[in-house]
C-alpha positions as CSV (number, residue, x, y, z in Angstrom):
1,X,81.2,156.4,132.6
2,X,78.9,153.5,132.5
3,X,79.7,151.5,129.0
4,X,77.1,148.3,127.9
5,X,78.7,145.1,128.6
6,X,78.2,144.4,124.9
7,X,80.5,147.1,123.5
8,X,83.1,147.0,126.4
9,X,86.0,145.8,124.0
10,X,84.9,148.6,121.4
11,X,84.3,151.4,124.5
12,X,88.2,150.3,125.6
13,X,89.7,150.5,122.2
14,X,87.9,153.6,121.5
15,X,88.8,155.6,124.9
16,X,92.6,153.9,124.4
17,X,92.7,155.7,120.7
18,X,91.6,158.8,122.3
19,X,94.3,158.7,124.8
20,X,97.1,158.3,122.5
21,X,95.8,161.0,119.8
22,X,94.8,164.1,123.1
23,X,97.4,163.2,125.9
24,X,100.5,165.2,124.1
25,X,98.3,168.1,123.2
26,X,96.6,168.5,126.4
27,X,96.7,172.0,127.3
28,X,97.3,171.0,131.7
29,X,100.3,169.8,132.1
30,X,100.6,169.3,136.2
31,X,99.7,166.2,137.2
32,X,99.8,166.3,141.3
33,X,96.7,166.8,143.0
34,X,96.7,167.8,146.7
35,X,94.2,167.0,149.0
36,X,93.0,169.1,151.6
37,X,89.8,168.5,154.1
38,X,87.3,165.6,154.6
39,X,84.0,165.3,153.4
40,X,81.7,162.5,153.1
41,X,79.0,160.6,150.8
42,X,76.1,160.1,152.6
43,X,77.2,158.6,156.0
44,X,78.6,155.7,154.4
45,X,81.9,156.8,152.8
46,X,84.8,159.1,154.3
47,X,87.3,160.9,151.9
48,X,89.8,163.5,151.5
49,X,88.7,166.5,149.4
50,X,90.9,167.4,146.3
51,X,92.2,170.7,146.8
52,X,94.1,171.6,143.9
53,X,95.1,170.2,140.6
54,X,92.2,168.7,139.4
55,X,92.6,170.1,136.4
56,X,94.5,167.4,135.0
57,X,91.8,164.7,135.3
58,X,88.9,167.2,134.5
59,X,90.7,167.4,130.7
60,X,91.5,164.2,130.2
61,X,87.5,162.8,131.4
62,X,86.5,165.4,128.7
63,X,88.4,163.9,126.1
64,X,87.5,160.5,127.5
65,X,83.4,161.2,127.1
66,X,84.0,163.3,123.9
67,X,85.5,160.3,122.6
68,X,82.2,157.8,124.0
69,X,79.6,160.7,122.7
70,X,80.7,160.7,118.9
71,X,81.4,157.3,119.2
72,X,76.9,157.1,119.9
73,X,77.7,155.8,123.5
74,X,75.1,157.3,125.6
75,X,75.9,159.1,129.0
76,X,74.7,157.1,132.2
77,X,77.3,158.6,134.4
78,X,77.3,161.1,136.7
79,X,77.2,165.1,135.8
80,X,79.3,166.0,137.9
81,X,83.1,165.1,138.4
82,X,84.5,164.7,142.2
83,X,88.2,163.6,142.3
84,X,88.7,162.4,145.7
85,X,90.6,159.9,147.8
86,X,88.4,157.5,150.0
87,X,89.7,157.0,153.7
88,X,87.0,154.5,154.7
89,X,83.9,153.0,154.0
90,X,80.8,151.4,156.0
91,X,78.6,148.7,154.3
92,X,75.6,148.1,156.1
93,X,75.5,144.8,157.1
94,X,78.3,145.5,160.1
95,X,76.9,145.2,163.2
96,X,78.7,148.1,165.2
97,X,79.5,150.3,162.8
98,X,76.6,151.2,160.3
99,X,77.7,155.2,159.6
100,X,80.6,157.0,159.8
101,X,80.0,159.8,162.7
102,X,80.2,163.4,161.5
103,X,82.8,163.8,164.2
104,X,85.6,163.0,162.0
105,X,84.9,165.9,159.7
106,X,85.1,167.9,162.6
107,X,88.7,170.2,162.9
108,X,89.7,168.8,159.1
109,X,88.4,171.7,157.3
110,X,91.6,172.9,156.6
111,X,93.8,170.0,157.4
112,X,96.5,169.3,154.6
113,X,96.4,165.2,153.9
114,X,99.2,165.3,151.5
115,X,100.0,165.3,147.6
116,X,99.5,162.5,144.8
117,X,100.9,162.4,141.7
118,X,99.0,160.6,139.0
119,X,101.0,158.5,137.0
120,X,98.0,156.4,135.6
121,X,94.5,156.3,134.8
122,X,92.3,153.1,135.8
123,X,88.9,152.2,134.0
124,X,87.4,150.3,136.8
125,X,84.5,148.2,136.8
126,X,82.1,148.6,139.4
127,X,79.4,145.5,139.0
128,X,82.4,143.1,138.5
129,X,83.7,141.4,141.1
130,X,86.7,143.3,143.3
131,X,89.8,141.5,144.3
132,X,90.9,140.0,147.0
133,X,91.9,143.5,148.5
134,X,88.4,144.9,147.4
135,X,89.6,146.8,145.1
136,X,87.2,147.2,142.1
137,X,88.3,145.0,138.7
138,X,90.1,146.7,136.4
139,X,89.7,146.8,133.1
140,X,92.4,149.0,131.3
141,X,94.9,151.1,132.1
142,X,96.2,154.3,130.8
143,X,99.8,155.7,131.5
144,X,100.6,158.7,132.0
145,X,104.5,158.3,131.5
146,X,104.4,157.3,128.4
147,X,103.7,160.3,127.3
């Protein structure tokens, strides 16, 4: 989701409402996703492909943008919905290492990387300013065992 910096504090209280009132009725109740394979975006960004148990996340981002759409928050995000786990990541300005090689997907196809069980949900800001770990800014949190 991409929210206006104007109506972030309404966009937060909204999707926090909308949490509460969906995550006991939600009909997927597994939440472990395994991951299985590597793919990449572009050349730029390795990561381990979900292979089951998505389904979890796909419900809850539907409630999430039904929640934004009646709320007149228009869509800027992206149509589609890829649950993965990044491995690594190349900016450009390095000076050896400008793309992953395509090597590294090779003999992964079928390799099992492990399980994850989601025990929250992070709305993360992307143009704000990561921490000192680079990890993106967070901006509210929604627990899953709570519920």
């Amino acid at each position: 989701f991409r929210v206006e910096k104007e109506r972030l504090d309404e966009a937060k209280l909204i999707l926090q409402e909308a949490f509460k009132l969906h995550i006991k009725t939600m009909t997927v109740k597994a939440k472990v996703v395994t991951f299985k394979g590597l793919d990449m975006f572009d050349k730029s960004v390795l990561f381990a492909k979900s292979d089951a148990g998505i389904e979890y996340l796909q419900e809850i981002r539907n409630v999430f943008k039904k929640a934004l759409a009646d709320n007149n928050f228009t869509d800027y995000g992206y149509h589609t919905f890829n649950p993965h786990l990044t491995m690594f990541q190349v900016k450009g300005t390095r000076e050896n290492l400008k793309a992953i090689p395509t090597e590294c997907l090779q003999g992964m196809e079928n390799f099992e990387l492990g399980i994850q069980e989601i025990k929250e949900i992070q709305l993360l800001s992307i143009p704000k300013a990561k921490d000192s770990s680079g990890y993106y800014y967070c901006e509210d949190l929604y627990n899953l065992a709570e519920e």
